[in-house]
N, C-alpha and C positions, 0 to 999 in steps of 0.2 A: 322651669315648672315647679310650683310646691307640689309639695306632698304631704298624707295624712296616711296614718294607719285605724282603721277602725276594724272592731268585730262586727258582723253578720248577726241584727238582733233578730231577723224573721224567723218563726219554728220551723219555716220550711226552705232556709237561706235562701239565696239569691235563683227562685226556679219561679214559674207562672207568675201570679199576681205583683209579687216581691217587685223582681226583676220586670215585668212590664211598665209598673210603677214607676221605677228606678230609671228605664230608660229613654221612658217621656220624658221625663224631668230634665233628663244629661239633654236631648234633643232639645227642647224647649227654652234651654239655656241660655243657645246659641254659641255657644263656647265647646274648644273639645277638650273632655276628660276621659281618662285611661283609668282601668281599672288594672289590678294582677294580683296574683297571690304572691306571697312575697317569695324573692329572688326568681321570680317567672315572668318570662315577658310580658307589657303591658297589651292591652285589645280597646277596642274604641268601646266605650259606656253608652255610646248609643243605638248600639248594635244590640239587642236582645238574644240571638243567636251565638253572638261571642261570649254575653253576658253568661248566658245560663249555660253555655260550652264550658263555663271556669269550674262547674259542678261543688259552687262555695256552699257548704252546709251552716246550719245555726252556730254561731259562735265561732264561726272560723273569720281569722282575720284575711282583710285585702288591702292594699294599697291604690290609696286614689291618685291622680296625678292632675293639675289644672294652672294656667295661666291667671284665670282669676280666681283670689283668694275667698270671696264671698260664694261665690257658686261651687266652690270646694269644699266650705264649711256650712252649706246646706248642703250636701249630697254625704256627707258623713253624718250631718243628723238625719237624714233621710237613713241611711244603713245601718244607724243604730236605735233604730226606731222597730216595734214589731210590726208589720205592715200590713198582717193577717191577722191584728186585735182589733177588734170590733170596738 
């Protein structure tokens, strides 16, 4: 599996909108990606419940993990995106 590090650009990291957003997207993929905080076990990206259980705040980084590399480098511009700017 690759992997990417990106930081958490939402002001209110990865909780309600952010992470909803986030984890239609992983669902909608069709592919599975893992999300963690680094050296912490990964959880499934399409889980909303695991997602926002990681308690990632603004600028905190996570580690994506994916079989494919295109759905991996959309879901890191997806996380470094502010999600909550109008």
């Amino acid at each position: 599996m690759a992997e990417r590090t990106v930081a958490v650009a939402s002001k209110v990291g990865l909780h309600a909108r952010p992470a909803m957003l986030f984890t239609q997207a992983v669902a909608a993929s069709g592919t599975t990606v893992t999300i963690a905080r680094p050296g912490q076990p990964p959880v499934d990206a399409s889980s909303i419940l695991f997602v926002m259980g990681l308690g990632v705040k603004h600028g905190e980084e996570v580690v994506l993990a994916c079989d494919d590399e295109k759905v991996l480098d959309d879901m890191v511009a997806m996380l470094a995106t502010d999600m909550d700017a109008e």
